[in-house]
C-alpha positions in Angstrom: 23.8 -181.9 -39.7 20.4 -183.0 -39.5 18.9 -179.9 -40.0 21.2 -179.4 -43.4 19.6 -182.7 -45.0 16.2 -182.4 -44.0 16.7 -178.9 -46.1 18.5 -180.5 -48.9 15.5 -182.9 -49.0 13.0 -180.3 -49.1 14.5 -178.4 -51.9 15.1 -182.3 -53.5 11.5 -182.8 -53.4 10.8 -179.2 -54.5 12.5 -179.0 -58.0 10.6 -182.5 -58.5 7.5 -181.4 -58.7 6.2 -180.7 -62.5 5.9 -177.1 -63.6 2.4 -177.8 -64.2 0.8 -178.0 -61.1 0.6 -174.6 -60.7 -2.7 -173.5 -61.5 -2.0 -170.3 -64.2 -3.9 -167.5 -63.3 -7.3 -166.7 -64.6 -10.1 -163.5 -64.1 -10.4 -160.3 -65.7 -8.9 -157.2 -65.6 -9.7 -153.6 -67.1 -10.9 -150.1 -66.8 -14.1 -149.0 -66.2 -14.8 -145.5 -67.4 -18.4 -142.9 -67.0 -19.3 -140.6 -69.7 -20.3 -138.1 -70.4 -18.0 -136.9 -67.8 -19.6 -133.2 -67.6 -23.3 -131.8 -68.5 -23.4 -130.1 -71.9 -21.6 -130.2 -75.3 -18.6 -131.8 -75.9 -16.0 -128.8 -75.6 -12.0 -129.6 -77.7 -10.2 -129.6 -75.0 -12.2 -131.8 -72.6 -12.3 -135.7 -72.2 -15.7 -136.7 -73.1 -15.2 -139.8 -70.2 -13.3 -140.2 -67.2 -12.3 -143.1 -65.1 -15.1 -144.7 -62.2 -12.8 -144.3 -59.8 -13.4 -146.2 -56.2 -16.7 -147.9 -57.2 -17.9 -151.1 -56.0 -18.8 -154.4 -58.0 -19.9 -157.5 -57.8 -19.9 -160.7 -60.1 -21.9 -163.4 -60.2 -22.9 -166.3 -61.9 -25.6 -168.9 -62.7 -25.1 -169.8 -58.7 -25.2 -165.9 -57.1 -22.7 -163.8 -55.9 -18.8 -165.5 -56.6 -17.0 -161.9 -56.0 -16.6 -158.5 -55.5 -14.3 -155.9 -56.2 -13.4 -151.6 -56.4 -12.0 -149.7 -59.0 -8.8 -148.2 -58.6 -8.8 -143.9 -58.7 -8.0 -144.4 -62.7 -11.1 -146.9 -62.5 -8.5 -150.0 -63.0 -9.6 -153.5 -61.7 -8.6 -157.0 -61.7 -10.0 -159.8 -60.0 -9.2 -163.5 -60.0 -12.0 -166.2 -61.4 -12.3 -169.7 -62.0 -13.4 -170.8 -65.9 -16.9 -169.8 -66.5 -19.4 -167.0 -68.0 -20.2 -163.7 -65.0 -22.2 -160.7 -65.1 -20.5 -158.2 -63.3 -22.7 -154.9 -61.9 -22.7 -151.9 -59.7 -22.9 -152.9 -55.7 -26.0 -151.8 -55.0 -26.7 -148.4 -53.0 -23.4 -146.9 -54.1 -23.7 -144.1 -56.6 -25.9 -142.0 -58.6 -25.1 -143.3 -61.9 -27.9 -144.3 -63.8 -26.8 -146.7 -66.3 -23.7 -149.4 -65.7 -24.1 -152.9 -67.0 -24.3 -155.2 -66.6 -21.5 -156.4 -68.4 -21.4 -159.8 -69.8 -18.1 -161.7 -69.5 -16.2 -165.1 -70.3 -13.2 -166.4 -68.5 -11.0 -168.8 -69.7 -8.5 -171.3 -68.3 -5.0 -170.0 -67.8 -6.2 -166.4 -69.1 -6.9 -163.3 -67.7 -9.7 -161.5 -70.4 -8.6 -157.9 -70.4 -12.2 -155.7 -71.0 -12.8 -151.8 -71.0 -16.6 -150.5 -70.3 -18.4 -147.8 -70.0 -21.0 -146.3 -68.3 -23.8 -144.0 -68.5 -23.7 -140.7 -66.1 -27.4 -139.7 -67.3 -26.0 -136.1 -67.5 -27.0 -134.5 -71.1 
């Protein structure tokens, strides 16, 4: 019996709580592509770009380093941030691409900023 109102309690206090303490989530999210994805001209029935697939990142802000994360195989991320303005760039050491960024973003409270960038191969 004790155990049964210590659980009615809990749930009590639970549903009590305001809806608004929960902190909404907030980042950004997006696809990272490389082009061009092959050496020579553009042919009709090939993509110009392709996805960065598995390719580290990291973000940072006016205080360093805040996070890091790797692009999915269809080079897909998200990561969660708090408020604030981040330059996101290649991990360094990981690829022979030659030009990536930095990319310039803003976060803002509650939102998650969807972004799609691309990248440079170098191949011409």
């Amino acid at each position: 019996m004790l155990r049964i109102v210590i659980l009615l309690f809990g749930l009590t206090m639970a549903g009590a709580l305001p809806a608004s303490s929960a902190e909404p989530d907030a980042g950004i999210e997006g696809v990272i592509s490389i082009s061009p994805a092959h050496p020579g001209p553009t042919r009709v029935d090939e993509a110009d770009s392709k996805p960065l697939a598995n390719t580290e990142f990291v973000v940072t802000s006016e205080k360093g380093a805040v996070a890091s994360f790797k692009t999915d195989d269809q080079g897909h991320f998200r990561v969660s941030l708090p408020p604030g303005h981040y330059t996101v760039s290649r991990k360094s050491g990981q690829s022979r691409i030659r030009r990536f960024g930095p990319f310039d973003v803003d976060v803002t409270a509650g939102r998650v900023t969807k972004v799609q960038w691309s990248c440079d191969s170098g191949m011409r």
